[in-house]
C-alpha positions in Angstrom: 98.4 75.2 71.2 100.4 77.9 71.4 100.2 81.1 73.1 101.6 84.5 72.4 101.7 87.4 74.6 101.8 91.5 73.9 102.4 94.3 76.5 101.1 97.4 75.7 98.3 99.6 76.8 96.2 96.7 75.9 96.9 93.1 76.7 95.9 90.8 73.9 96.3 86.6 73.5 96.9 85.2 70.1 95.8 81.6 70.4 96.8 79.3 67.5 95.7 75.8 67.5 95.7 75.6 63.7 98.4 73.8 61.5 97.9 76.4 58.7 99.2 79.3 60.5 95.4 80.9 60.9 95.5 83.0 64.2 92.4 83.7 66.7 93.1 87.0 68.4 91.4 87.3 71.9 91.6 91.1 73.1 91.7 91.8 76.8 90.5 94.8 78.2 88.4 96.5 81.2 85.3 95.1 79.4 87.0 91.8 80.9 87.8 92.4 84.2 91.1 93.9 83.5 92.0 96.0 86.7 93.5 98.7 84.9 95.6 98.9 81.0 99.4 99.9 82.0 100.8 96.3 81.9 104.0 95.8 84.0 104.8 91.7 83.8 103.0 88.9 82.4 103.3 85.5 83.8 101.5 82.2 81.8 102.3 79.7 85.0 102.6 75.3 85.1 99.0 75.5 84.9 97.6 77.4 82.4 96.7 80.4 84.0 97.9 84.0 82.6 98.8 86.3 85.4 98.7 90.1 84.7 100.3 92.3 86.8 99.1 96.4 86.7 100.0 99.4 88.2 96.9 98.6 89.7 96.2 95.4 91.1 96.7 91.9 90.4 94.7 89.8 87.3 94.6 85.8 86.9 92.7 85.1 83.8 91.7 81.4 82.8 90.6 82.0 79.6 87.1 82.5 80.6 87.1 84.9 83.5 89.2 87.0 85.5 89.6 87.2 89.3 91.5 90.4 90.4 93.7 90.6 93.7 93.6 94.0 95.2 95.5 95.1 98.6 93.1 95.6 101.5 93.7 97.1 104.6 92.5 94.8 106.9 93.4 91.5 105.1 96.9 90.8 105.8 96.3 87.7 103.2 95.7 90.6 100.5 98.3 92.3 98.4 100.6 95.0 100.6 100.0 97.5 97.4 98.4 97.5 94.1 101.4 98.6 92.0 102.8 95.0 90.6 106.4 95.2 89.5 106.7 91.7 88.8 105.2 88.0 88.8 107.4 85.3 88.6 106.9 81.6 89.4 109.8 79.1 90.4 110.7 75.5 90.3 108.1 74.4 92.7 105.3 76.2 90.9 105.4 78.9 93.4 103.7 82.2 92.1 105.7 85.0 93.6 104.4 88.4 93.5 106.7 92.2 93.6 104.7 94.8 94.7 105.6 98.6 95.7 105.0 97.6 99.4 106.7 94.5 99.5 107.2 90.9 98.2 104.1 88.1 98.5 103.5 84.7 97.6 100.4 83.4 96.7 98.9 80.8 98.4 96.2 78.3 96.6 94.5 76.8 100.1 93.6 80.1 100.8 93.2 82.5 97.3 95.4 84.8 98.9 99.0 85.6 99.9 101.8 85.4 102.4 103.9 88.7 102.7 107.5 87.8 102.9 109.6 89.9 104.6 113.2 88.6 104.5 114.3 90.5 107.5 111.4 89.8 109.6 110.6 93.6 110.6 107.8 95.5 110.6 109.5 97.5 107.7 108.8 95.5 104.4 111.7 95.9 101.7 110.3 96.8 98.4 111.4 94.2 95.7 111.2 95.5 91.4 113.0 92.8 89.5 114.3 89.1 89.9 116.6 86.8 88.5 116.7 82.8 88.7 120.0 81.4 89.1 120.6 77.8 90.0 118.6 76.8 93.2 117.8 80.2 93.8 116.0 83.4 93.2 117.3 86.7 93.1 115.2 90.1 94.4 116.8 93.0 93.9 116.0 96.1 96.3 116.9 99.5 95.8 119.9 98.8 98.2 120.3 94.9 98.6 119.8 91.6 96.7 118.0 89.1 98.4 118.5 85.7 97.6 115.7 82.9 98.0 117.2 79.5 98.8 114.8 77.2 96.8 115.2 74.0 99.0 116.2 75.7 102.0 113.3 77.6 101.5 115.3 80.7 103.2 116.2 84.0 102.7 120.2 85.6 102.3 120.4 89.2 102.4 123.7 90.9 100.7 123.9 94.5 100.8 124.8 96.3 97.3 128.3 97.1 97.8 131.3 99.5 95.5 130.6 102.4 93.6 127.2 102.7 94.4 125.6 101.3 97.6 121.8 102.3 96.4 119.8 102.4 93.0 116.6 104.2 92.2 113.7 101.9 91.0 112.9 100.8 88.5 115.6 98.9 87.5 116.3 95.4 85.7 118.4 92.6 86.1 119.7 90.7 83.2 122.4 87.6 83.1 125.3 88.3 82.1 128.8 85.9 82.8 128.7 83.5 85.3 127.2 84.6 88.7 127.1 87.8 87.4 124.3 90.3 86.4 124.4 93.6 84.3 121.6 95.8 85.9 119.7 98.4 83.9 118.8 101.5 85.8 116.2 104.1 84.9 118.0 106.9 85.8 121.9 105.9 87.3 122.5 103.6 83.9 124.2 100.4 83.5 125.9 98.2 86.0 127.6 94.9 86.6 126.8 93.5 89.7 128.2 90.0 91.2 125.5 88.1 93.1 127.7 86.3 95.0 129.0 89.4 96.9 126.3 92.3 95.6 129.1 94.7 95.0 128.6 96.8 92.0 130.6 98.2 89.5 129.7 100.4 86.6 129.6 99.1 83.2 132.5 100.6 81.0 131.2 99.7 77.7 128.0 102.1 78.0 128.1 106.0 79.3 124.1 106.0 79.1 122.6 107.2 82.5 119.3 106.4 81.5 118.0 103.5 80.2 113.9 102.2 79.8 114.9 98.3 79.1 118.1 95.7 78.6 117.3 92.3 77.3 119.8 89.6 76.9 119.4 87.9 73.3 119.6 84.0 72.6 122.7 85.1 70.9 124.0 86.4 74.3 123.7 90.4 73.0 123.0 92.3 75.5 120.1 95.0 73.8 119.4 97.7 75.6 117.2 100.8 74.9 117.8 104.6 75.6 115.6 107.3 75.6 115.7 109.5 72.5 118.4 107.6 71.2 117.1 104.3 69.9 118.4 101.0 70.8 122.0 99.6 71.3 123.6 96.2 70.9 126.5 95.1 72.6 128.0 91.6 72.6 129.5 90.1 75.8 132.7 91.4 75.7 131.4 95.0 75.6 131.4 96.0 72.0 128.6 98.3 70.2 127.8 96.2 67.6 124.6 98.0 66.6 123.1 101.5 67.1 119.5 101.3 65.4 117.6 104.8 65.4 115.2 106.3 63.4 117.6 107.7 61.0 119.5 104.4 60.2 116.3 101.8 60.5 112.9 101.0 60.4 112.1 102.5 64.3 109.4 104.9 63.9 110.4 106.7 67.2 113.9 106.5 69.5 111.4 106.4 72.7 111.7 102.4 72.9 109.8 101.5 75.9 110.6 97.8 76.0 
């Protein structure tokens, strides 16, 4: 069986268990259980389960029925917000959750979460993308990485440092050479940033302030979309390969969201 996933104001599965290529399409929606339609991340995790995170609250579906995590004030085992950036699981089959008021981890025993707050205040950093590298994951902040030792099971905090010690959300970190990263920014464009040391550095192949999306290919192209302007390719040595608009291809508008 193989499953297929589409973002977009509606979430929709496309199951196909057939050798012919025949498709069953299963649309999901409020009628479903759905907390709300503006899809931010899609996770389908070791077991099956297809997590759905919302700009406003959490979904799990099973194929059957959906259970929806919401934050609660007086559950600290609930979400800290309902805005999901991101859902990500790890090695160990951890489901890791970025919310706008902080960074969770859900926990099976108790269908709920832990809040993880790497600096152990009472001020919880607010985490919007990840990257997986090695034995560890990477959470980027708007002014520090923080990087999740996977069998330490410990936290190493690295302030952005360089040319820019803070970055607006929402932003997006893609792989790029070695340990390095280019991030995407909504509204400071793109950067190269080494997660050994966090220090940043802006990218010289691209003068775009604002970009929606970046999205490293098989291919190792780095794609990356700009508002009103279409989509460019760059390969890794950081030359435009491609500029695809409306006028030069089959893009019915330049306003690519993703």
């Amino acid at each position: 069986m193989k499953l297929f996933i589409s973002m977009s104001l509606i979430f929709v599965v496309i199951v196909s268990a057939q050798a012919d290529n025949r498709y069953f399409m299963e649309q999901i929606s409020l009628r479903e259980g759905l907390s709300q339609t503006s899809v931010e991340s899609v996770l389908r995790d070791a077991t099956g389960l297809v997590w759905i995170g919302t700009r406003d609250g959490l979904n799990r579906y099973d194929g059957n029925e959906m259970n929806t995590y919401f934050h609660e004030p007086d559950d600290t085992t609930s979400l800290q917000d309902n805005h999901i950036y991101f859902v990500m699981e790890d090695e160990n089959q951890d489901v890791w959750v970025g919310t706008s008021g902080g960074l969770a981890l859900y926990k099976p025993s108790i269908e709920g979460f832990e809040r993880i707050n790497p600096f152990n205040t009472d001020t919880m950093p607010i985490y919007g993308h990840y990257y997986v590298r090695d034995q560890s994951l990477v959470f980027g902040s708007s002014d520090h990485l923080a990087i999740y030792d996977l069998k330490k099971r410990s936290f190493r905090i690295l302030p952005f440092r360089g040319e820019i010690q803070a970055l607006p959300f929402p932003f997006k970190m893609v792989p790029w050479e070695g340990a390095k990263v280019v991030i995407a920014s909504r509204w400071q464009g793109l950067f190269i940033c080494d997660v050994n040391t966090a220090e940043l550095r802006r990218a010289s192949f691209c003068d775009e302030k604002d970009i929606m999306d970046a999205h490293l290919d098989i291919h190792d192209k780095l794609w990356v979309s700009v508002p009103t302007k279409g989509v460019m390719r760059f390969n890794k040595e950081g030359d435009l390969l491609a500029h695809f608009s409306e006028q030069n291809s089959g893009l019915s508008n330049n306003n690519v969201l993703e």
